[in-house]
N, CA, C and O atoms as a CHARMM CRD file, in Angstrom:
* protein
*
  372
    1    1 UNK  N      2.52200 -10.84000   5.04500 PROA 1      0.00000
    2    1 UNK  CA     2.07400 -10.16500   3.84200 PROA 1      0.00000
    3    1 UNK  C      1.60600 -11.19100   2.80700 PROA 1      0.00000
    4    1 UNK  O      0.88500 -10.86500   1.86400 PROA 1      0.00000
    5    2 UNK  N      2.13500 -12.72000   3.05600 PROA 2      0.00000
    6    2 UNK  CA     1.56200 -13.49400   2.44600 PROA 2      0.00000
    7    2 UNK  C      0.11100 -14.04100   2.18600 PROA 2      0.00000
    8    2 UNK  O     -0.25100 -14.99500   1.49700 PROA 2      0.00000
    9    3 UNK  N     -0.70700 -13.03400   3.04200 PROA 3      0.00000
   10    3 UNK  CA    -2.20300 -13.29000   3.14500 PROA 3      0.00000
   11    3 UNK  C     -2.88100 -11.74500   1.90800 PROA 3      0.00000
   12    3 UNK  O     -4.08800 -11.82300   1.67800 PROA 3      0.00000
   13    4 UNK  N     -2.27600 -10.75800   1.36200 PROA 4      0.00000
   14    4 UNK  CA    -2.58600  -9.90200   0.71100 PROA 4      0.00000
   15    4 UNK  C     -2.48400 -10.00500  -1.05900 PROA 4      0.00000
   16    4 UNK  O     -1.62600 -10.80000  -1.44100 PROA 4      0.00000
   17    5 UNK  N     -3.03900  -9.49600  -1.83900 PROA 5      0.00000
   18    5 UNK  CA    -2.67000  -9.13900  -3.10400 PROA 5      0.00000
   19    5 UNK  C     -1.67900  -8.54200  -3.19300 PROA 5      0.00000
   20    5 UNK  O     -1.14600  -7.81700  -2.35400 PROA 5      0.00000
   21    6 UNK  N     -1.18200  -8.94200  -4.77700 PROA 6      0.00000
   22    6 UNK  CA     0.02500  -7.91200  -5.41600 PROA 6      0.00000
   23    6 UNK  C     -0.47100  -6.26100  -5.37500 PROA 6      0.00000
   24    6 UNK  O      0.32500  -5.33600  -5.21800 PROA 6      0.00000
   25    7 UNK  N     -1.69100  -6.12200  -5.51800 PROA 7      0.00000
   26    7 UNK  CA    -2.58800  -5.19000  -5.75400 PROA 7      0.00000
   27    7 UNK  C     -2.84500  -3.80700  -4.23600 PROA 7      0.00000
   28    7 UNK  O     -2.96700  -2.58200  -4.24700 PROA 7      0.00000
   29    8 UNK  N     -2.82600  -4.99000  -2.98300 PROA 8      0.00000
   30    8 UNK  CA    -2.64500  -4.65400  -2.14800 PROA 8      0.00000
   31    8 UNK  C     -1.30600  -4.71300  -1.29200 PROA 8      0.00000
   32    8 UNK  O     -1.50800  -4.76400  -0.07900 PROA 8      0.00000
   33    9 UNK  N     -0.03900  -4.71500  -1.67700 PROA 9      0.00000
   34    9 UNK  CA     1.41400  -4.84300  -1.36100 PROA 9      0.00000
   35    9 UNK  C      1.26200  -3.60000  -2.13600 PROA 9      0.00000
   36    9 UNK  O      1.56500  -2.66000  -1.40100 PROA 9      0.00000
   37   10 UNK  N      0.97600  -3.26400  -3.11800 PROA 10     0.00000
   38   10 UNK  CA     1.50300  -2.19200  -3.97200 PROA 10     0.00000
   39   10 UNK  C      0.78100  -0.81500  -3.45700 PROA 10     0.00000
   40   10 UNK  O      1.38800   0.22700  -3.70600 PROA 10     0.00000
   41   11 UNK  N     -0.16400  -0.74800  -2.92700 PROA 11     0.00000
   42   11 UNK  CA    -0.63400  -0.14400  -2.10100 PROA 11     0.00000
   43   11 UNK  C      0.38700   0.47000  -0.46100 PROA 11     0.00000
   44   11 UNK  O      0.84000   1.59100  -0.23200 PROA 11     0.00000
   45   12 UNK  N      0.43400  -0.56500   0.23900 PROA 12     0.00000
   46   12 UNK  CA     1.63000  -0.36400   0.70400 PROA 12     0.00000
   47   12 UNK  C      2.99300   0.25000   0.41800 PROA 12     0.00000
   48   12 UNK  O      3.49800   1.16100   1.07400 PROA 12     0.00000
   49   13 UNK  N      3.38100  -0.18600  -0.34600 PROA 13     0.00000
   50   13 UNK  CA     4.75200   0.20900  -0.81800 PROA 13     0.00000
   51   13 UNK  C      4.03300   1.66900  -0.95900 PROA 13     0.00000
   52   13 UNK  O      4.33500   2.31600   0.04400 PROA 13     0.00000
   53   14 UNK  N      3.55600   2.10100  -1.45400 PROA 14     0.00000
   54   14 UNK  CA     2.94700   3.58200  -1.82800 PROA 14     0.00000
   55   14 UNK  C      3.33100   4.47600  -0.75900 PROA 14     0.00000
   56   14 UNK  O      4.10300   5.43400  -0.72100 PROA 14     0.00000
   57   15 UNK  N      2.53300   3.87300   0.16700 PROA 15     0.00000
   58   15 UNK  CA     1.72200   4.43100   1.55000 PROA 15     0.00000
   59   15 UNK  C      3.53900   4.69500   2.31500 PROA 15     0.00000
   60   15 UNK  O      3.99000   5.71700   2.83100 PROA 15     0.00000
   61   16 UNK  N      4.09800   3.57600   2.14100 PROA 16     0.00000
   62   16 UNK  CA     5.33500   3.66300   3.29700 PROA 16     0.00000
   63   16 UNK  C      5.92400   4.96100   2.60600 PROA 16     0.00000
   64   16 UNK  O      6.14300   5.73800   3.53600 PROA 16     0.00000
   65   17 UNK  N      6.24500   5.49700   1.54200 PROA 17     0.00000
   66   17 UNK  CA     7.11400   6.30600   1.00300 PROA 17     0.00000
   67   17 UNK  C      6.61300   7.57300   0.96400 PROA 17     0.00000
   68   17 UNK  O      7.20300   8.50800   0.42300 PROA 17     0.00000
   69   18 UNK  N      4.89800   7.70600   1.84500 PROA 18     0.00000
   70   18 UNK  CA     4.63500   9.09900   2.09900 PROA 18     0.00000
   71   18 UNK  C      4.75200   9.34600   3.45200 PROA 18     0.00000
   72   18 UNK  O      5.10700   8.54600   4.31800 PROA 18     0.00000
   73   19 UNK  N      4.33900  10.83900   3.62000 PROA 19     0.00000
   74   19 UNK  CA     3.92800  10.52400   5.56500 PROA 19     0.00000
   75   19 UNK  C      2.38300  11.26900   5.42800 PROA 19     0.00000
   76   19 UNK  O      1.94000  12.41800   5.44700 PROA 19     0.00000
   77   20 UNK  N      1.95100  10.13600   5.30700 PROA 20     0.00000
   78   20 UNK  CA     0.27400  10.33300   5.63000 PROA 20     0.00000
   79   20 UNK  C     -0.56700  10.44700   4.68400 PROA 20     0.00000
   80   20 UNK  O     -1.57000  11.01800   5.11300 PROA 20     0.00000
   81   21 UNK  N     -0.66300  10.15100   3.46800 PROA 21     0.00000
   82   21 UNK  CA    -0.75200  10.81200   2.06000 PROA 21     0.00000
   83   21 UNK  C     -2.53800  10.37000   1.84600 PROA 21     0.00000
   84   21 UNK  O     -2.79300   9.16900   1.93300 PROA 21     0.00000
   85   22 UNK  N     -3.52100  11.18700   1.61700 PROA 22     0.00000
   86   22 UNK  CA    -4.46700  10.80400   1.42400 PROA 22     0.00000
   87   22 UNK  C     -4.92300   9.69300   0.18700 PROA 22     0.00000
   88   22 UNK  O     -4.11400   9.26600  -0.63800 PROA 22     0.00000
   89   23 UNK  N     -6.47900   9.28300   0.22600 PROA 23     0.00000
   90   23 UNK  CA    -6.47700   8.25000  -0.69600 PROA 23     0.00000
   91   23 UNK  C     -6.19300   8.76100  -2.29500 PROA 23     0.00000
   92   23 UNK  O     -5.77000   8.07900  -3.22900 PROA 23     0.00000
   93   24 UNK  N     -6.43600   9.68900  -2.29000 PROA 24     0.00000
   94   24 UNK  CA    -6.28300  10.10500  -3.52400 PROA 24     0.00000
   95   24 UNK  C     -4.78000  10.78000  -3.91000 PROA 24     0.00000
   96   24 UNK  O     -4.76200  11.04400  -5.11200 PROA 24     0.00000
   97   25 UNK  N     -4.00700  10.99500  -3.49700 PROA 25     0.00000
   98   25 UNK  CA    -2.52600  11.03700  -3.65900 PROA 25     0.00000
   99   25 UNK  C     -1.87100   9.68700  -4.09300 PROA 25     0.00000
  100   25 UNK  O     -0.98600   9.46000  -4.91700 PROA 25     0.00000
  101   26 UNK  N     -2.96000   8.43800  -2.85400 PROA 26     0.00000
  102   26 UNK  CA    -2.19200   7.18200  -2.91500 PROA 26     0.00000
  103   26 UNK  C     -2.36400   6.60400  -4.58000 PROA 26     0.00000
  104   26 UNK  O     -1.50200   6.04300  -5.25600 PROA 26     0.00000
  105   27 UNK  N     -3.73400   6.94000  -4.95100 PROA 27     0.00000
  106   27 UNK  CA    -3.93500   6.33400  -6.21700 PROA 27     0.00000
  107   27 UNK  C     -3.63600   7.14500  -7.10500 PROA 27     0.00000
  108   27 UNK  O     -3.33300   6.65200  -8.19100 PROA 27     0.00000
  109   28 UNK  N     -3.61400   8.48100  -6.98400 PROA 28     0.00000
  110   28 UNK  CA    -2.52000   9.25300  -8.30200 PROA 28     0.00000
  111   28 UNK  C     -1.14600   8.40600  -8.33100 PROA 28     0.00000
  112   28 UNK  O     -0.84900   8.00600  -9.45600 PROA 28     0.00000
  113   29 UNK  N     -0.25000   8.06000  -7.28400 PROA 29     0.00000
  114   29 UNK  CA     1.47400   7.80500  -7.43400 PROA 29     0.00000
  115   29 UNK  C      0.74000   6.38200  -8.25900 PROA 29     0.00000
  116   29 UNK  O      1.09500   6.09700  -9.40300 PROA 29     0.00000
  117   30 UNK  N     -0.14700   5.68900  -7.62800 PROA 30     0.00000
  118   30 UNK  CA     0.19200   4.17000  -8.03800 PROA 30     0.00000
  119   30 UNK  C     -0.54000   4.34600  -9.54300 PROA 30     0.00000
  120   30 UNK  O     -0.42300   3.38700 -10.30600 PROA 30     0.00000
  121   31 UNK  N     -1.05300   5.14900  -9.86200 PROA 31     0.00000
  122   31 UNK  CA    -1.83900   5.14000 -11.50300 PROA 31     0.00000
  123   31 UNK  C     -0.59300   5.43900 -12.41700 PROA 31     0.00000
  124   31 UNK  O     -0.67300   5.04900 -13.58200 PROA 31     0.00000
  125   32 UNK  N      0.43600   6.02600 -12.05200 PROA 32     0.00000
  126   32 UNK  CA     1.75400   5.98900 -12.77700 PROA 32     0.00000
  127   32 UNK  C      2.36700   4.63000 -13.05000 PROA 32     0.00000
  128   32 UNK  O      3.03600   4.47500 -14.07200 PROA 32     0.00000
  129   33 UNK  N      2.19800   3.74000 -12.28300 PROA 33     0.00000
  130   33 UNK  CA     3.48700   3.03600 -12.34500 PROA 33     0.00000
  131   33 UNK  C      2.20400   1.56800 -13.04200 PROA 33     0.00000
  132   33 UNK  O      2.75400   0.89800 -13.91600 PROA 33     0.00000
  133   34 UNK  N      0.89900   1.16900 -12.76200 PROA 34     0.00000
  134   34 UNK  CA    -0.38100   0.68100 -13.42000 PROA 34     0.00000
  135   34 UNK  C     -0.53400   1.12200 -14.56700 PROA 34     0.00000
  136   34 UNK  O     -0.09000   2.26100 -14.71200 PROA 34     0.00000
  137   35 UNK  N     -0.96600   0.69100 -15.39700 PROA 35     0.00000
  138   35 UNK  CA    -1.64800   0.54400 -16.91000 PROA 35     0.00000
  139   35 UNK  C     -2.95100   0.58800 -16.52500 PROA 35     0.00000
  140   35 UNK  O     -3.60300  -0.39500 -16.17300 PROA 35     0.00000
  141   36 UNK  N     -3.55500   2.30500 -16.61300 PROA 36     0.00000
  142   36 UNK  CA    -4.87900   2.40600 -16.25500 PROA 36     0.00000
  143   36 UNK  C     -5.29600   3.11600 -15.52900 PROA 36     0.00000
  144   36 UNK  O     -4.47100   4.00300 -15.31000 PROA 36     0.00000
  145   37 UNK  N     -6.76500   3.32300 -14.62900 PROA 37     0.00000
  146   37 UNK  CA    -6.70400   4.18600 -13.79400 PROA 37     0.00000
  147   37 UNK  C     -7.60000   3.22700 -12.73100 PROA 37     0.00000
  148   37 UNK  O     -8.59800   2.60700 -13.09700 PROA 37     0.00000
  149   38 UNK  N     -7.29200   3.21900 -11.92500 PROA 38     0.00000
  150   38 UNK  CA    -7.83100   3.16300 -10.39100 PROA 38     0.00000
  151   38 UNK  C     -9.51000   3.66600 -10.18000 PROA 38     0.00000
  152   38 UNK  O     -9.73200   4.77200 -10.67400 PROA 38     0.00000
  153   39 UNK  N    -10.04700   3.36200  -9.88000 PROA 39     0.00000
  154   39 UNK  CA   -11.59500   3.59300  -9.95100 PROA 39     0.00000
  155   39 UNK  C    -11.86500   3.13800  -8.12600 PROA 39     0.00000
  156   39 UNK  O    -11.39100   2.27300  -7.39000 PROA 39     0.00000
  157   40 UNK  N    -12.66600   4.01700  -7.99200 PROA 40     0.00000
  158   40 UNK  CA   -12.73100   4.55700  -6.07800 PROA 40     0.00000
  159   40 UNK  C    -13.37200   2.95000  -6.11000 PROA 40     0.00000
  160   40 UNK  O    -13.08900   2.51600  -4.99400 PROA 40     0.00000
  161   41 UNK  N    -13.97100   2.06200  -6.73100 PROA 41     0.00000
  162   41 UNK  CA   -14.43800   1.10700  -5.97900 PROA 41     0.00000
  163   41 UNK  C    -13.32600  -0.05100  -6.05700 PROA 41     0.00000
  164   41 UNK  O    -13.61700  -1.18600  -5.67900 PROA 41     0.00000
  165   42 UNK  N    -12.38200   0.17400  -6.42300 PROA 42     0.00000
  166   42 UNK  CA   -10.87900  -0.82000  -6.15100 PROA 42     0.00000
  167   42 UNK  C    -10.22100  -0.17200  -5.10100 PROA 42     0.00000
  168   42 UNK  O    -10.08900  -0.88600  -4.10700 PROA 42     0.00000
  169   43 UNK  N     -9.83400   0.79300  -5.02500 PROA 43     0.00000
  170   43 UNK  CA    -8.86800   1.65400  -4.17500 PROA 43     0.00000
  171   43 UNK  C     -9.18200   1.08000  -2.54700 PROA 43     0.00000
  172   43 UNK  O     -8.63800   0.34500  -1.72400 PROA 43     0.00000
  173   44 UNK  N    -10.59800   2.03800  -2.68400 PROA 44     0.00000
  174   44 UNK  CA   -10.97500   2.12100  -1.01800 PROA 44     0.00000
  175   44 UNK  C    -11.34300   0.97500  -0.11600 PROA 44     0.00000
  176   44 UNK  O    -11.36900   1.19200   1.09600 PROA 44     0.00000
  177   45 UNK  N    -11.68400  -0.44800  -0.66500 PROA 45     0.00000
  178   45 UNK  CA   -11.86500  -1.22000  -0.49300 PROA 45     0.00000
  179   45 UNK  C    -10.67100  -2.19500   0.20900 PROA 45     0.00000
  180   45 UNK  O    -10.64600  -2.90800   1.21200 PROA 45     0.00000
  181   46 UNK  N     -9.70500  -1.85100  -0.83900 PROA 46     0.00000
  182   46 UNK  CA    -8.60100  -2.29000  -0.43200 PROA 46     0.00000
  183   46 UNK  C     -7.84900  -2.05700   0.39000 PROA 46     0.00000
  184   46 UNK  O     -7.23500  -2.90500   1.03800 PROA 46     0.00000
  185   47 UNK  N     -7.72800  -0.32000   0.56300 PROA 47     0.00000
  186   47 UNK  CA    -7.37300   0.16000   1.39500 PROA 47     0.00000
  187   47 UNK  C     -7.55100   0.12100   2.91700 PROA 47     0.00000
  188   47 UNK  O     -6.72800   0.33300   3.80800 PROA 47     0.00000
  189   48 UNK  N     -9.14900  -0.28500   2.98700 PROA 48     0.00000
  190   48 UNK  CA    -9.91500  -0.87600   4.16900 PROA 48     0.00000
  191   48 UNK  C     -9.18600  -2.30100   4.59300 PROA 48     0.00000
  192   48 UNK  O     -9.03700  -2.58800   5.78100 PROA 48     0.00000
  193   49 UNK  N     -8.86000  -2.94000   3.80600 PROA 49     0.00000
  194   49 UNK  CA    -8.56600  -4.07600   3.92600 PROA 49     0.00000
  195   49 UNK  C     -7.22300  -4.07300   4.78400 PROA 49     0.00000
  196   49 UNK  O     -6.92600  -4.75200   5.76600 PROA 49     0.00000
  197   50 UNK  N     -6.56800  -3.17700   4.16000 PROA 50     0.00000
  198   50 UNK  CA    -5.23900  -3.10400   4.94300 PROA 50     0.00000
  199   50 UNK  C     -4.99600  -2.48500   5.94200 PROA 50     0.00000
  200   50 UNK  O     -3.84800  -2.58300   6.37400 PROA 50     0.00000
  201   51 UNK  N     -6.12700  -1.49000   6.79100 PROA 51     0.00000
  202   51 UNK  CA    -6.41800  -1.12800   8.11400 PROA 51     0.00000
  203   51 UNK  C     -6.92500  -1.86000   8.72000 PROA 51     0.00000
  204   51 UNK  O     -6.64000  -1.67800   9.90400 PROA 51     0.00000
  205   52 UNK  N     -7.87600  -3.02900   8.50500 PROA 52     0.00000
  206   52 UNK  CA    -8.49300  -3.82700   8.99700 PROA 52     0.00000
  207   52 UNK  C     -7.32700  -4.68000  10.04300 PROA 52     0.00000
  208   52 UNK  O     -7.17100  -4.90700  11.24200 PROA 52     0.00000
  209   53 UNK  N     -6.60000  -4.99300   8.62900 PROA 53     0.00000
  210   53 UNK  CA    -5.27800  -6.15800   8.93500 PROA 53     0.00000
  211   53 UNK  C     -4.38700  -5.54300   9.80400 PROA 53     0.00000
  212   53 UNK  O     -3.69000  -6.28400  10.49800 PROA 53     0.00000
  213   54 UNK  N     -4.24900  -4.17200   9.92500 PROA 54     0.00000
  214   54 UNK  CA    -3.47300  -3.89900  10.68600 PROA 54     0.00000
  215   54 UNK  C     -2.26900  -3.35700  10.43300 PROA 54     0.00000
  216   54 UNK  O     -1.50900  -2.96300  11.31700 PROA 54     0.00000
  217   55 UNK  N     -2.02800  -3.30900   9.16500 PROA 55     0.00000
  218   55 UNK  CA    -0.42500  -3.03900   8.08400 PROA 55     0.00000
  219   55 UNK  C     -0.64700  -1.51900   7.79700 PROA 55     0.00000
  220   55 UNK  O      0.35300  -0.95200   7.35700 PROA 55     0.00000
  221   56 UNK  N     -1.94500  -0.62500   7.98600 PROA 56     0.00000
  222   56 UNK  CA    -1.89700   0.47100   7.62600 PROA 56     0.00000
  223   56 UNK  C     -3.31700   1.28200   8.87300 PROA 56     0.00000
  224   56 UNK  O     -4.37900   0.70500   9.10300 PROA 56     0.00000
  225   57 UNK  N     -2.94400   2.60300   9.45700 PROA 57     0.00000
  226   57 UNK  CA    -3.66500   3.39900  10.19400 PROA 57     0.00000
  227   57 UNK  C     -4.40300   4.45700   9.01600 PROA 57     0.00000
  228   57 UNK  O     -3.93900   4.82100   7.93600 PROA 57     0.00000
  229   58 UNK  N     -5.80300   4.81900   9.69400 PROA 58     0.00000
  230   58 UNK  CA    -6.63300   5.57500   8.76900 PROA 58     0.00000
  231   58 UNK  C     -6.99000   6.64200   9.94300 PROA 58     0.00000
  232   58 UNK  O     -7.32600   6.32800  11.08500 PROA 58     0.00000
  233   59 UNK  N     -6.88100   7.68100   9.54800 PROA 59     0.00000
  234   59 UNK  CA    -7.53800   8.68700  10.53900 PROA 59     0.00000
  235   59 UNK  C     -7.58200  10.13800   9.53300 PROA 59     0.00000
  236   59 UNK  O     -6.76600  10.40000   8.65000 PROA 59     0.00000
  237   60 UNK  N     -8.58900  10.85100   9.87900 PROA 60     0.00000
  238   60 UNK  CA    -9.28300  12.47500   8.80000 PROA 60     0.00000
  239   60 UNK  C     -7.84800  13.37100   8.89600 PROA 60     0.00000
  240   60 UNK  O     -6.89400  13.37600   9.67500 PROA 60     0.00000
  241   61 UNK  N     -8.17500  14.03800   7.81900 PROA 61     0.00000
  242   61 UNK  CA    -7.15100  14.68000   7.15700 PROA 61     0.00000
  243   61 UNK  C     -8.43700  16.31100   7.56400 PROA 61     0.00000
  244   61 UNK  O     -8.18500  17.21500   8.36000 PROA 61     0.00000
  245   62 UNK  N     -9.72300  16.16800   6.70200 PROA 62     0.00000
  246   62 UNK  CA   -10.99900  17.08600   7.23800 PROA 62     0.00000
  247   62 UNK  C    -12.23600  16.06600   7.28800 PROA 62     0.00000
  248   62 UNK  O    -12.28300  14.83700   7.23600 PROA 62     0.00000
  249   63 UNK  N    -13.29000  17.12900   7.41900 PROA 63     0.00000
  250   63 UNK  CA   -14.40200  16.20800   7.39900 PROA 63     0.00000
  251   63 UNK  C    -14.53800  15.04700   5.88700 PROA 63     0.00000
  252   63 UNK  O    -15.26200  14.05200   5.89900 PROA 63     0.00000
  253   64 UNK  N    -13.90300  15.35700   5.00300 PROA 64     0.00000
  254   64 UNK  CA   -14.13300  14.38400   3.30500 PROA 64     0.00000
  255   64 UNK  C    -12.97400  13.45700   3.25500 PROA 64     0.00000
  256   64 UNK  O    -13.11900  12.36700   2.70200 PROA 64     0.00000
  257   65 UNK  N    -11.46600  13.90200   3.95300 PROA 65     0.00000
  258   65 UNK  CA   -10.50300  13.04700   3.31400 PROA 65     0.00000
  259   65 UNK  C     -9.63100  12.59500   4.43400 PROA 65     0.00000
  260   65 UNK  O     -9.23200  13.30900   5.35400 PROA 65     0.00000
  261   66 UNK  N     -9.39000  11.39200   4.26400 PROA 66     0.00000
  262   66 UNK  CA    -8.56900  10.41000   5.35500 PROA 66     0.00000
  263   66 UNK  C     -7.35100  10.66700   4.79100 PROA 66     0.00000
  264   66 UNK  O     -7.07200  11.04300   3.65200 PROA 66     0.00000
  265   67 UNK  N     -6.46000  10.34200   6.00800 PROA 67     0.00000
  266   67 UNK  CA    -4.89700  10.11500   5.66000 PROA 67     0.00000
  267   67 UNK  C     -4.91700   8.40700   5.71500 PROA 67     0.00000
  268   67 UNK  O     -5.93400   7.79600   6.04200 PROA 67     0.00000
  269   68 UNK  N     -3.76900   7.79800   5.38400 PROA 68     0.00000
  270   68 UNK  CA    -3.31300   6.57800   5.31100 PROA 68     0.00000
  271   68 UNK  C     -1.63300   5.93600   6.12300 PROA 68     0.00000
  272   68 UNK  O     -0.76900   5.84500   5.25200 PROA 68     0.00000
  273   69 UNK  N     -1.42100   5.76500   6.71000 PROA 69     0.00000
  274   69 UNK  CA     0.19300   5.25600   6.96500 PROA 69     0.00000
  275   69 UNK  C      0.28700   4.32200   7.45000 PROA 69     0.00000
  276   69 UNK  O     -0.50400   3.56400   8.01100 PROA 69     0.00000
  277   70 UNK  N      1.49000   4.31600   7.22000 PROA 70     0.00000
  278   70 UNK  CA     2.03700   2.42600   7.36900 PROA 70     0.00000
  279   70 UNK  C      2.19400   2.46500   9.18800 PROA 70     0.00000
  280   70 UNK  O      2.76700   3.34400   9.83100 PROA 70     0.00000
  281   71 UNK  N      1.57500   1.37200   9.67700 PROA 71     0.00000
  282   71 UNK  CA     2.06000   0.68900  10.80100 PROA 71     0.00000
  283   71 UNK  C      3.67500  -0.06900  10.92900 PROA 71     0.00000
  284   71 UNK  O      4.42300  -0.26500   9.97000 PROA 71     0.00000
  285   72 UNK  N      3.96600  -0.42000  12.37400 PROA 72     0.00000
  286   72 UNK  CA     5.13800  -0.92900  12.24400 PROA 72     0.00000
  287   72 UNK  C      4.47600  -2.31600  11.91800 PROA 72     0.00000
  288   72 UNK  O      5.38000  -2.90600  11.32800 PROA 72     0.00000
  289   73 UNK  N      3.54900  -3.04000  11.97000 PROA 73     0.00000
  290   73 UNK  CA     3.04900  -4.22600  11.32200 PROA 73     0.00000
  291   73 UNK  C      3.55100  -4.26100  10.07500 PROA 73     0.00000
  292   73 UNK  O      4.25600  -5.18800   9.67600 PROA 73     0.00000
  293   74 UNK  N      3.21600  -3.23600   9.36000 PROA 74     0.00000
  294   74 UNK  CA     2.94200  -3.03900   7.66500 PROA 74     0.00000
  295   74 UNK  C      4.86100  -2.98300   7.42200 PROA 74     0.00000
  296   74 UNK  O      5.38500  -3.84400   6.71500 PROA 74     0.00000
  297   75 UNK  N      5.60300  -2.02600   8.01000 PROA 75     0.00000
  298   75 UNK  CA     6.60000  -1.59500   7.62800 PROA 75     0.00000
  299   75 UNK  C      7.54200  -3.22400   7.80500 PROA 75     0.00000
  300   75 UNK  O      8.24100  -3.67200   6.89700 PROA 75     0.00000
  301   76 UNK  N      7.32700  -3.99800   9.32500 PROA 76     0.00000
  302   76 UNK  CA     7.88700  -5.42700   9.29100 PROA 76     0.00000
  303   76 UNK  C      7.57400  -6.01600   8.19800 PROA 76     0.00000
  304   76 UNK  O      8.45800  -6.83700   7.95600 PROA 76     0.00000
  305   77 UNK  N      6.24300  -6.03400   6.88300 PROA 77     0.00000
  306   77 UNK  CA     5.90200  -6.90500   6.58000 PROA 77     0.00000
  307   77 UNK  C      6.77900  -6.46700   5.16200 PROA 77     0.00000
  308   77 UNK  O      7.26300  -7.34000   4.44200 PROA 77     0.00000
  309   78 UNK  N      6.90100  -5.16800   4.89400 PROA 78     0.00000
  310   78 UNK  CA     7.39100  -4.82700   4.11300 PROA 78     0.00000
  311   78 UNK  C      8.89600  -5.45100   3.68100 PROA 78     0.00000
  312   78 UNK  O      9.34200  -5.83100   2.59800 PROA 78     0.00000
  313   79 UNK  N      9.61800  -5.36000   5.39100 PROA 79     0.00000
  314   79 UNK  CA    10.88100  -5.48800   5.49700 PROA 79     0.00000
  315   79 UNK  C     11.21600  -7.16600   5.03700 PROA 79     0.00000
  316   79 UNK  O     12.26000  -7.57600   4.52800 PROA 79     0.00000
  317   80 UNK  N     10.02100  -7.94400   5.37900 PROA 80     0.00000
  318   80 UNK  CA    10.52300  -9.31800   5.21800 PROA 80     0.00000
  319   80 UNK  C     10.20900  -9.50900   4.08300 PROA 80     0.00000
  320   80 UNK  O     10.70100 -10.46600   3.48600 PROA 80     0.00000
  321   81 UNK  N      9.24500  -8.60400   3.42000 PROA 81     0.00000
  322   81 UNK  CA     9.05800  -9.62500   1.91900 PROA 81     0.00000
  323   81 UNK  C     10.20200  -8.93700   0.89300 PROA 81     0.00000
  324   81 UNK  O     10.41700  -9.43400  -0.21300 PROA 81     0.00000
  325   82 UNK  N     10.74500  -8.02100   1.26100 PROA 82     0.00000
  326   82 UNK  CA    11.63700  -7.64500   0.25200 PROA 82     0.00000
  327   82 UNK  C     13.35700  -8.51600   0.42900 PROA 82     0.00000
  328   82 UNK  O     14.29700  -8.64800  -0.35400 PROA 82     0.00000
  329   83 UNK  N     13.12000  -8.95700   1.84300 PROA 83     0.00000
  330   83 UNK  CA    14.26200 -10.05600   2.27900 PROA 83     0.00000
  331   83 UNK  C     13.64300 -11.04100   1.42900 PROA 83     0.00000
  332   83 UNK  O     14.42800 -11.55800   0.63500 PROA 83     0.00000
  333   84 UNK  N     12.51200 -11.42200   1.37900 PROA 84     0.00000
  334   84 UNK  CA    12.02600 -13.00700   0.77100 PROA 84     0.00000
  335   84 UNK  C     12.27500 -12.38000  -1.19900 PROA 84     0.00000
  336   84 UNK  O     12.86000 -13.09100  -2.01600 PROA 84     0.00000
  337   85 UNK  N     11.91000 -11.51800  -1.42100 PROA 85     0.00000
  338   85 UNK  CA    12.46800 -11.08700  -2.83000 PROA 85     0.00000
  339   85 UNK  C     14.10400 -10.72800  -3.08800 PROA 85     0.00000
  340   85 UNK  O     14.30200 -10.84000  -4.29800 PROA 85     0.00000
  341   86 UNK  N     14.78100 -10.51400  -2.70300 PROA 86     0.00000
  342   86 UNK  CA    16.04600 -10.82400  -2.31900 PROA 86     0.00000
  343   86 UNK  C     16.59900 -11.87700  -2.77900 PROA 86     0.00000
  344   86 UNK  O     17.32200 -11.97000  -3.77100 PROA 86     0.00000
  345   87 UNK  N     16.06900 -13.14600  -1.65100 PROA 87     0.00000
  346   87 UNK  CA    16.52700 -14.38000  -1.65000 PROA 87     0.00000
  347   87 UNK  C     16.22400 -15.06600  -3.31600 PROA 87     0.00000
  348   87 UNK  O     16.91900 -15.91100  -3.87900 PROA 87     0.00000
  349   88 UNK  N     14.98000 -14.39900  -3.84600 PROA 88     0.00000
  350   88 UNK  CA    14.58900 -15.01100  -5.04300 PROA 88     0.00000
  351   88 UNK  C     14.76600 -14.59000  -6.10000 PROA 88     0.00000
  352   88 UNK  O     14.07300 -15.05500  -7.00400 PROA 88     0.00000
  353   89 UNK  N     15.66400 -13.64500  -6.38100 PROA 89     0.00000
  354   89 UNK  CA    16.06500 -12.61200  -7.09900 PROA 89     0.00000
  355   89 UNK  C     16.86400 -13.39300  -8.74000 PROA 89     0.00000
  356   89 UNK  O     17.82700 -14.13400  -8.94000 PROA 89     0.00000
  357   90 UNK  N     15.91700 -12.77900  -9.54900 PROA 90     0.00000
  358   90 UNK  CA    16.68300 -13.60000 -10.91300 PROA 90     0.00000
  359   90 UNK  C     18.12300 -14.04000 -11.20600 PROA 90     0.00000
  360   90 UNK  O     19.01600 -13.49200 -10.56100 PROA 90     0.00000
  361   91 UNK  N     18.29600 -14.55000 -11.70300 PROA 91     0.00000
  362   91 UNK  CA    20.26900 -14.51800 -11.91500 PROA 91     0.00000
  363   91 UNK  C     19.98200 -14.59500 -13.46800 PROA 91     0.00000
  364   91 UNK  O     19.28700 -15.17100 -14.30500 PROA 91     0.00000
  365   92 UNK  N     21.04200 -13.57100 -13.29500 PROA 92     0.00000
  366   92 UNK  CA    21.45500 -12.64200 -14.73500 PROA 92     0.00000
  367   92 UNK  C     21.99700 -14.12700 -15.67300 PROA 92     0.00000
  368   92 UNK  O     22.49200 -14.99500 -14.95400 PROA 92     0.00000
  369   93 UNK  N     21.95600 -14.32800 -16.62200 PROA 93     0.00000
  370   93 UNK  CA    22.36300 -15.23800 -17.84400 PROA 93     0.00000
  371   93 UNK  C     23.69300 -14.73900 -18.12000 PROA 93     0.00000
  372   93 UNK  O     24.35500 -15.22100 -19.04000 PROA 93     0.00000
C-alpha cells in the first residue's frame, strides 16, 4: 500500500466497509469525513487506479453504474498498514 496516496488508502478503507457500494455511495461516505466535495474527475481516476493495482474489483451494478470491492490484495494491504500504524502510534504525554 506503500505505492498509493493517502487519498487513495482512503478510498479503500471506504470500499472495505461496504459490500459492493457504487462510485457514488463511495464518494458520498468519503465527502463526510473530507473538507469538500469530490468532483468525478478525482474519484474515478483513482478508483481506476486501484483496480488496475489490484486492491479493488470493478464490475456493473446496470448499464451506468459500477460496483467497487475490496480484493483479498486490498484487504492484506489494509491489514498490514494498520499493523504498521499501530506500531507508530502517538504516545500520549
Amino acid at each position: 500500500m506503500h505505492d498509493l496516496s493517502g487519498f487513495q488508502r482512503d478510498l479503500m478503507y471506504v470500499i472495505s466497509g461496504f459490500d459492493k457500494p457504487s462510485g457514488q455511495e463511495v464518494k458520498k461516505e468519503l465527502e463526510q469525513y473530507v473538507d469538500g466535495e469530490i468532483n468525478h474527475g478525482r474519484l474515478y481516476p483513482n478508483l481506476d487506479t486501484l483496480v488496475n493495482k489490484g486492491y479493488v474489483e470493478k464490475g456493473p451494478i446496470d448499464r451506468r453504474t459500477n460496483y467497487y470491492a475490496i480484493t483479498e490484495k486490498g484487504r492484506e494491504a489494509i491489514r498490514e498498514r494498520r499493523s504498521w500504524e499501530d506500531r507508530h502510534r502517538m504516545v500520549e504525554a
